[in-house]
N, CA, C and O atoms as a GROMACS GRO file, in nm:
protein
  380
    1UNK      N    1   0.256  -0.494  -1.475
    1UNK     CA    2   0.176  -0.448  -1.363
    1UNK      C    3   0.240  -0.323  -1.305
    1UNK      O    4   0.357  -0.306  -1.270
    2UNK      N    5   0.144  -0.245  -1.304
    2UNK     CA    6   0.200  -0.105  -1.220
    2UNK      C    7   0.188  -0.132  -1.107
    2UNK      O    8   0.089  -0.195  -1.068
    3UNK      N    9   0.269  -0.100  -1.039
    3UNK     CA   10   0.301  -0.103  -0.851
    3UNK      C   11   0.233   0.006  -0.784
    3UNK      O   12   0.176   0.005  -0.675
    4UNK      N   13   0.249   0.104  -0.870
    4UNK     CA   14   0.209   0.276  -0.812
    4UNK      C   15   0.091   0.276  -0.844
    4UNK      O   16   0.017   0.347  -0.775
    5UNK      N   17   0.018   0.185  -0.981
    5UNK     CA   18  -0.160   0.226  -0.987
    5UNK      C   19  -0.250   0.108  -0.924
    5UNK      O   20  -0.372   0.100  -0.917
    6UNK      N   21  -0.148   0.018  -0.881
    6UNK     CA   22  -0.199  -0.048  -0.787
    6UNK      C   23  -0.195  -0.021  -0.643
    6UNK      O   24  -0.295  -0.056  -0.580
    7UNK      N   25  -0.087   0.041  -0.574
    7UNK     CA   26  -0.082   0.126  -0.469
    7UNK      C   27  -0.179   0.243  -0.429
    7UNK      O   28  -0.210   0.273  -0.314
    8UNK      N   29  -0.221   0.304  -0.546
    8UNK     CA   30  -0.347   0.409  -0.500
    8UNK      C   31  -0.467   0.341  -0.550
    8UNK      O   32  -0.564   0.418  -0.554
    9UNK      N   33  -0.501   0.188  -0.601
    9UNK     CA   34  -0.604   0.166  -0.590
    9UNK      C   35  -0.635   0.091  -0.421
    9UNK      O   36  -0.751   0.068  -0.387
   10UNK      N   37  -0.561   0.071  -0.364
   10UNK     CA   38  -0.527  -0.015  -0.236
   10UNK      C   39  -0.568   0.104  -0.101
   10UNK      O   40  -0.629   0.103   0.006
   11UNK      N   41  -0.478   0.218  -0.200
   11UNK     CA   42  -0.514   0.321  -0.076
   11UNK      C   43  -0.651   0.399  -0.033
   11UNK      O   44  -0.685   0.450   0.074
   12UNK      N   45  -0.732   0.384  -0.189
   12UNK     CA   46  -0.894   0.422  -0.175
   12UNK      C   47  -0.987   0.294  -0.147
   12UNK      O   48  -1.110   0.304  -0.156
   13UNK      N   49  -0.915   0.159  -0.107
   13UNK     CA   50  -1.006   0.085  -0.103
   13UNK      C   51  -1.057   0.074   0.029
   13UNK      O   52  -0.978   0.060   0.122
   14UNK      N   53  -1.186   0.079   0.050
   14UNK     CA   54  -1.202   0.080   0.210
   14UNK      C   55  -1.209  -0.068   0.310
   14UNK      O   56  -1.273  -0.169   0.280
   15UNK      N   57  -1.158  -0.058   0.383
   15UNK     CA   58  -1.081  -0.140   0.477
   15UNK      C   59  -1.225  -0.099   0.572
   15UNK      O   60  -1.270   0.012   0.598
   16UNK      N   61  -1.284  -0.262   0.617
   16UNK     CA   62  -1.368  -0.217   0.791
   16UNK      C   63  -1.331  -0.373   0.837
   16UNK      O   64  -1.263  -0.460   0.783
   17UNK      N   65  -1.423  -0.367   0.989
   17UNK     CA   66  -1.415  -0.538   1.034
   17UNK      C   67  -1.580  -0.556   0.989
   17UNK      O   68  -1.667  -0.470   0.976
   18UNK      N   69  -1.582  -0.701   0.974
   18UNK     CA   70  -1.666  -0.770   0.990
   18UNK      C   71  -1.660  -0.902   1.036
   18UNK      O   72  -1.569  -0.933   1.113
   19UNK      N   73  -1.756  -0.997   0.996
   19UNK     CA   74  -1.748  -1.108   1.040
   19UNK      C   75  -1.861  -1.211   0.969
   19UNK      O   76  -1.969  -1.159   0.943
   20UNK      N   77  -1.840  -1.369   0.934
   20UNK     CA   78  -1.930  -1.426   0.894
   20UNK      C   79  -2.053  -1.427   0.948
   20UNK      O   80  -2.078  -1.391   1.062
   21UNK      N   81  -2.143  -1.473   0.859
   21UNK     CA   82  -2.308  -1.463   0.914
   21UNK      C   83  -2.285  -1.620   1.070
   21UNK      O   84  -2.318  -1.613   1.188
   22UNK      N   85  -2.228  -1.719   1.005
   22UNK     CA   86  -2.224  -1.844   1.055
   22UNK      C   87  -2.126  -1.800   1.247
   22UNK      O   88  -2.147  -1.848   1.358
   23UNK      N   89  -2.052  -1.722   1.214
   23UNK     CA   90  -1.986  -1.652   1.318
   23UNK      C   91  -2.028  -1.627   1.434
   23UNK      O   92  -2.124  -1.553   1.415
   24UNK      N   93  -2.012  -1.647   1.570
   24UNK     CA   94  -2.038  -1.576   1.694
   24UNK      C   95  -2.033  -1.419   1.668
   24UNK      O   96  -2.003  -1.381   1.555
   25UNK      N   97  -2.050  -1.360   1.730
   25UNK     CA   98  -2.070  -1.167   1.752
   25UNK      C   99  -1.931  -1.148   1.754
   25UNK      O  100  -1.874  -1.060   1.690
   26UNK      N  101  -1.879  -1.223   1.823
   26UNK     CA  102  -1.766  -1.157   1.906
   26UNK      C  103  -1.679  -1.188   1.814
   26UNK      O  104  -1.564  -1.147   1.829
   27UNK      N  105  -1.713  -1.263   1.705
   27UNK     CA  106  -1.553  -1.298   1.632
   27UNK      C  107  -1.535  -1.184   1.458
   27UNK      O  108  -1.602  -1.184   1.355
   28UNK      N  109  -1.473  -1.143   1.480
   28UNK     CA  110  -1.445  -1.035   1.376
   28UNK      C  111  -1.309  -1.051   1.298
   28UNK      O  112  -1.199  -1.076   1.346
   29UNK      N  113  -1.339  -1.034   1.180
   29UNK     CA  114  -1.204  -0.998   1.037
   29UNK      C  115  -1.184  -0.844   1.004
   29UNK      O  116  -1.262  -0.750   0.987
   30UNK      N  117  -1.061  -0.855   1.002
   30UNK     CA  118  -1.017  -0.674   0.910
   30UNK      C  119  -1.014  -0.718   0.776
   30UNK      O  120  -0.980  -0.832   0.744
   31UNK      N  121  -1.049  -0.632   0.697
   31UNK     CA  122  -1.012  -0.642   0.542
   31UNK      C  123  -1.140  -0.553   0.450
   31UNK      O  124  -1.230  -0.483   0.497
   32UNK      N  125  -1.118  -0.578   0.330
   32UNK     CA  126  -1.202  -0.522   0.242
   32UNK      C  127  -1.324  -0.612   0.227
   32UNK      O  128  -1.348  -0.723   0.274
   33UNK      N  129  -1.400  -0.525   0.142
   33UNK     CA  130  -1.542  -0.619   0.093
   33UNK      C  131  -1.497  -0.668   0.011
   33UNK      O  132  -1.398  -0.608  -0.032
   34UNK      N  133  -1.528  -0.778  -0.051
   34UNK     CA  134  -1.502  -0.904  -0.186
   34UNK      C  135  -1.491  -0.805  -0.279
   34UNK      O  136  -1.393  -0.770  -0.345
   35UNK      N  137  -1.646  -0.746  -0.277
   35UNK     CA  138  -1.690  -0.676  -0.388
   35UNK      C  139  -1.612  -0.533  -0.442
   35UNK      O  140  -1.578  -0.496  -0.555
   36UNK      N  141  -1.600  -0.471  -0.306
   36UNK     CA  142  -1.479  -0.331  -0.341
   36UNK      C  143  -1.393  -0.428  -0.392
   36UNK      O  144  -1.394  -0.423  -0.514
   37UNK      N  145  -1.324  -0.511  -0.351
   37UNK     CA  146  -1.179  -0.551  -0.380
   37UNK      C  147  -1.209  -0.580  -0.528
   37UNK      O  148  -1.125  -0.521  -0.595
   38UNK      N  149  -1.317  -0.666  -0.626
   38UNK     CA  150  -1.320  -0.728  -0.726
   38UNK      C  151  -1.334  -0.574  -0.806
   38UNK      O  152  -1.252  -0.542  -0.892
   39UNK      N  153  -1.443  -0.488  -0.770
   39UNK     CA  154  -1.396  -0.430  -0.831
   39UNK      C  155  -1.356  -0.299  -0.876
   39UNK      O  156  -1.394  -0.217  -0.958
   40UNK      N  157  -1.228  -0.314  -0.758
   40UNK     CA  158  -1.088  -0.265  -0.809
   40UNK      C  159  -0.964  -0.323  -0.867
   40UNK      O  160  -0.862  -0.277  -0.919
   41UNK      N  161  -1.006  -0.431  -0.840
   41UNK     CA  162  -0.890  -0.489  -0.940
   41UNK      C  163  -0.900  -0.620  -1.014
   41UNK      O  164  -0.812  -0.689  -1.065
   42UNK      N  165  -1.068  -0.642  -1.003
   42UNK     CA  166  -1.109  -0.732  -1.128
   42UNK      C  167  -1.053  -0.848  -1.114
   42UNK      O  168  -1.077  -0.908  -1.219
   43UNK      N  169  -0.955  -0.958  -1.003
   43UNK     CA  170  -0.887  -1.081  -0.999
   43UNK      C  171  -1.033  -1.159  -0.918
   43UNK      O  172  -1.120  -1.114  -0.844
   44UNK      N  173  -1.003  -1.306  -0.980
   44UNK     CA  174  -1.082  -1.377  -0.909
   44UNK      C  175  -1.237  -1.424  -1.001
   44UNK      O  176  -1.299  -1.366  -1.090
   45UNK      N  177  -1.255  -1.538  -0.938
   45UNK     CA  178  -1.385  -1.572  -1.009
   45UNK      C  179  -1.527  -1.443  -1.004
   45UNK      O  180  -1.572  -1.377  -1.097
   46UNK      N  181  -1.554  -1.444  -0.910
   46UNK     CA  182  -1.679  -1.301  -0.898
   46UNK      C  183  -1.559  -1.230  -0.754
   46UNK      O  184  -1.442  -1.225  -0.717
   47UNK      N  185  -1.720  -1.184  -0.716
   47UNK     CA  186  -1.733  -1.120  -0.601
   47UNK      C  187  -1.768  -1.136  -0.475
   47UNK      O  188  -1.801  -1.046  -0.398
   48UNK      N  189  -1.762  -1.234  -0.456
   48UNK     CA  190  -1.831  -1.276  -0.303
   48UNK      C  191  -1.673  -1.334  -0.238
   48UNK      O  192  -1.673  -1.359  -0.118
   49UNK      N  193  -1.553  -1.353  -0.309
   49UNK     CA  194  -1.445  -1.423  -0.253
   49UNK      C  195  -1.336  -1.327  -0.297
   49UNK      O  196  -1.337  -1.274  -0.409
   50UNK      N  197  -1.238  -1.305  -0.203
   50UNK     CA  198  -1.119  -1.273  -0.200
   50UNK      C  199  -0.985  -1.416  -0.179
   50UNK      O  200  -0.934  -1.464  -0.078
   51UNK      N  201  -0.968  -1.447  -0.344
   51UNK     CA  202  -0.856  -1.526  -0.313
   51UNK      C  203  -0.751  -1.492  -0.254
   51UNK      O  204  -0.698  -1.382  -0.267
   52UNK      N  205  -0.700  -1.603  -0.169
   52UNK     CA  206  -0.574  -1.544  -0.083
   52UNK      C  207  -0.443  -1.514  -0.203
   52UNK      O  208  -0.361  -1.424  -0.180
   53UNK      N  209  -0.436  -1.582  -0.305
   53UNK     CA  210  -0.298  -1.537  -0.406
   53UNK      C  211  -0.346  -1.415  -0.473
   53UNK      O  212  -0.252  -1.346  -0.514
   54UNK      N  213  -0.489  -1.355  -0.501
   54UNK     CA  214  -0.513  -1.237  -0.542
   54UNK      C  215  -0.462  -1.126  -0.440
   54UNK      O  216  -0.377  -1.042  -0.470
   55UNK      N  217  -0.519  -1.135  -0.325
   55UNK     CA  218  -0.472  -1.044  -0.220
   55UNK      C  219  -0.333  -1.060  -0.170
   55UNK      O  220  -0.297  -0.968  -0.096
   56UNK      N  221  -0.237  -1.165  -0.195
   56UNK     CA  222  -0.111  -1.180  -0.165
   56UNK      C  223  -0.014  -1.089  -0.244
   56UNK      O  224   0.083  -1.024  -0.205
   57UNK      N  225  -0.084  -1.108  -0.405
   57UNK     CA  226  -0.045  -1.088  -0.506
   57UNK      C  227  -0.042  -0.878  -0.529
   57UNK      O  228   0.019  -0.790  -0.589
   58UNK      N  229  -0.158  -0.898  -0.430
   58UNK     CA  230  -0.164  -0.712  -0.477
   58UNK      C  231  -0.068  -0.651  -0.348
   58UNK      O  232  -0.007  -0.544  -0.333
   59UNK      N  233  -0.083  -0.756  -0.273
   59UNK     CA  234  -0.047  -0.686  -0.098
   59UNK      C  235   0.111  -0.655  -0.189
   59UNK      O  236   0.146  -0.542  -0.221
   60UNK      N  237   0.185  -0.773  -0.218
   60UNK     CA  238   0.351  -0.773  -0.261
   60UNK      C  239   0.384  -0.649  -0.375
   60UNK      O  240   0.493  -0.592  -0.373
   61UNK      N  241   0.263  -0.608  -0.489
   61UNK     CA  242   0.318  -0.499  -0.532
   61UNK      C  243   0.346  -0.364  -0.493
   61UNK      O  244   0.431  -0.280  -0.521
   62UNK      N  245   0.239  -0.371  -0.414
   62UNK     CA  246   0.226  -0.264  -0.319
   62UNK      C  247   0.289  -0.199  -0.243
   62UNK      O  248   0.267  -0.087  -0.198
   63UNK      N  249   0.394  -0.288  -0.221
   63UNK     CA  250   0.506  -0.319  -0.109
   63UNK      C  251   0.611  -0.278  -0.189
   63UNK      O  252   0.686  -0.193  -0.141
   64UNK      N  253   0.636  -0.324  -0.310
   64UNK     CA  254   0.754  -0.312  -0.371
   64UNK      C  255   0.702  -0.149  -0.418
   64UNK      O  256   0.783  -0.065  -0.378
   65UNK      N  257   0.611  -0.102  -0.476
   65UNK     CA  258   0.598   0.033  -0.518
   65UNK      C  259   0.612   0.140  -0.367
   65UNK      O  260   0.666   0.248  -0.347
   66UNK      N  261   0.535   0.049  -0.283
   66UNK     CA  262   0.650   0.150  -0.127
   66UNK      C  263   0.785   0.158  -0.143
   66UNK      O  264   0.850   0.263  -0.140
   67UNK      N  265   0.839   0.027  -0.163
   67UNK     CA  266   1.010   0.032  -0.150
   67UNK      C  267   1.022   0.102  -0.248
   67UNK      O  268   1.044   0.220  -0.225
   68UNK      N  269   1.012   0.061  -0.378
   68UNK     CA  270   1.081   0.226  -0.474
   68UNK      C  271   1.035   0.361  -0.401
   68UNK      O  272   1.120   0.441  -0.361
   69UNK      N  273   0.881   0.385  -0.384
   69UNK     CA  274   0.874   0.557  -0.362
   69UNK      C  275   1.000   0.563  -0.227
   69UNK      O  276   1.107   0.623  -0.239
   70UNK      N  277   0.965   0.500  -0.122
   70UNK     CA  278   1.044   0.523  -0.024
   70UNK      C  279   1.224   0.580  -0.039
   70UNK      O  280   1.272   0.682   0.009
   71UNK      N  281   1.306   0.453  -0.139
   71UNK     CA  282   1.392   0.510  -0.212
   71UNK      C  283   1.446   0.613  -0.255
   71UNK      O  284   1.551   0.672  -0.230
   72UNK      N  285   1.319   0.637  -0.361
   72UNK     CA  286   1.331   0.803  -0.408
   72UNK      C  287   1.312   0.946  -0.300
   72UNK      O  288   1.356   1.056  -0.334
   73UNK      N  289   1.254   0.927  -0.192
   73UNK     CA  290   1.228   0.961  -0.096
   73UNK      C  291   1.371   1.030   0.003
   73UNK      O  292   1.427   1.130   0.048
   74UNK      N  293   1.370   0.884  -0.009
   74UNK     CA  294   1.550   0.891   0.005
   74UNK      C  295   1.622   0.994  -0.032
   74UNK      O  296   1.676   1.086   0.029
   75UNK      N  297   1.611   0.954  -0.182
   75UNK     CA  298   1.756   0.986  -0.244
   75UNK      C  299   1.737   1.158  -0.227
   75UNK      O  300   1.836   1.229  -0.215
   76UNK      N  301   1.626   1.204  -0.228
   76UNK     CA  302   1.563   1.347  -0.228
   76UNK      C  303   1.594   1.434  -0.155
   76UNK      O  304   1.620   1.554  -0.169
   77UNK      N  305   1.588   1.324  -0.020
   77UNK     CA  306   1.652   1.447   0.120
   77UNK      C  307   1.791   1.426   0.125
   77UNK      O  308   1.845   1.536   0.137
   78UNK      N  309   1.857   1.355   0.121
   78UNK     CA  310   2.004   1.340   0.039
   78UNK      C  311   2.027   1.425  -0.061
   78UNK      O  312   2.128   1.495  -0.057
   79UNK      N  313   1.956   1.431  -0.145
   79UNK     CA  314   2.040   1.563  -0.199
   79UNK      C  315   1.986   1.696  -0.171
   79UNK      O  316   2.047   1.793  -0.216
   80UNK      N  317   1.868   1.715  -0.094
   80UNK     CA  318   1.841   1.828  -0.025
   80UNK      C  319   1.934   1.887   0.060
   80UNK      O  320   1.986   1.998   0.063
   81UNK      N  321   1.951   1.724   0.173
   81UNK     CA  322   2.037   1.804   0.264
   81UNK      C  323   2.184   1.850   0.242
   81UNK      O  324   2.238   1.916   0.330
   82UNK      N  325   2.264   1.810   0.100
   82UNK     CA  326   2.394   1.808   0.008
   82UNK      C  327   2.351   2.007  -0.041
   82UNK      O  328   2.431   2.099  -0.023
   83UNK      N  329   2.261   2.019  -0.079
   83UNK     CA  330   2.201   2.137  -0.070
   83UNK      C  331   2.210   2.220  -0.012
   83UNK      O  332   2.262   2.322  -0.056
   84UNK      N  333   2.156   2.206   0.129
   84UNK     CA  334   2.133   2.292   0.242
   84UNK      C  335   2.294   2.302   0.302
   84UNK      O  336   2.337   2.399   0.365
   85UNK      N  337   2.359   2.201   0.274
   85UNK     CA  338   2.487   2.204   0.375
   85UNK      C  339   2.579   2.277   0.253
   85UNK      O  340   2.695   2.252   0.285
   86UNK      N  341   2.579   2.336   0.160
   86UNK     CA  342   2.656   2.357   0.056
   86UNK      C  343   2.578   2.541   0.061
   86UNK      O  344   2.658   2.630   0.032
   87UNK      N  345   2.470   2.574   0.086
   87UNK     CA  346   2.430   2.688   0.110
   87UNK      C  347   2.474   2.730   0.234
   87UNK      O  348   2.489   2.847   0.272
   88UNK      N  349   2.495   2.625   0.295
   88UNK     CA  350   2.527   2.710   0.465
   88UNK      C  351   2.695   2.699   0.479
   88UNK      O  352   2.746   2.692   0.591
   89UNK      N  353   2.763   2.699   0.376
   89UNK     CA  354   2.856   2.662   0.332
   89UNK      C  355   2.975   2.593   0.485
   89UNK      O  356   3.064   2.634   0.560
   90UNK      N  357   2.894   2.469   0.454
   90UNK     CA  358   2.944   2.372   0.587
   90UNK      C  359   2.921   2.232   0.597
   90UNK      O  360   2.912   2.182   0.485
   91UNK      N  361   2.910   2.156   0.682
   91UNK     CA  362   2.917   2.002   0.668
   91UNK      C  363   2.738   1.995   0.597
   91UNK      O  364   2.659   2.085   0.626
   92UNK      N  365   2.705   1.900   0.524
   92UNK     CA  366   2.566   1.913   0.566
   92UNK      C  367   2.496   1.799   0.702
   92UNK      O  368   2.388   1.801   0.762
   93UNK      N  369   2.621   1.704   0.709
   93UNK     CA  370   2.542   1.624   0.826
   93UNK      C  371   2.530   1.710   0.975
   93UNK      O  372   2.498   1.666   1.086
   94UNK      N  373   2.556   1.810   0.945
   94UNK     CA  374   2.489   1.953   1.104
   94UNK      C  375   2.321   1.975   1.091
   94UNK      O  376   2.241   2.023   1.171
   95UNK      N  377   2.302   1.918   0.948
   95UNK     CA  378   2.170   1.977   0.940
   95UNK      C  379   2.087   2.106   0.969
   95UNK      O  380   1.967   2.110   0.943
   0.00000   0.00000   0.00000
């Protein structure tokens, strides 16, 4: 499983509130439609249900492909700023 092509399918999926038909007005859910969600990533019997281990399951890669990019992210301005402080020929934690 890719983390990262599951991460930009997560990020085009559209997110609104709604709420059951059986529901008062006033009571509302955040999340995706069944149907966007099925199909973008095809888990689950059809389309009318979002299993909770399907959506657990995509939420956690998602997460972990944040923690790597974030990482690298990291490591980037770390050696940017090893960079910048080596051009300004001085500490680089002065920034």
């Amino acid at each position: 499983m890719n983390g990262f092509e599951v991460l930009d399918k997560v990020a085009a999926l559209p997110i609104s509130t709604w709420r059951y038909d059986s529901e008062p007005d006033h009571v509302r859910h955040l999340g995706p439609m069944a149907q966007d969600f099925h199909a973008a990533f095809g888990f689950g019997q059809g389309d009318t249900a979002i299993p909770v281990v399907d959506a657990s399951g995509v939420a956690l890669v998602s997460i972990q492909a944040l923690y790597r990019l974030v990482g690298e992210l990291e490591a980037d301005v770390a050696r940017l700023r090893a960079e910048i402080g080596t051009l300004r020929g001085g500490d680089s934690a002065t920034g």
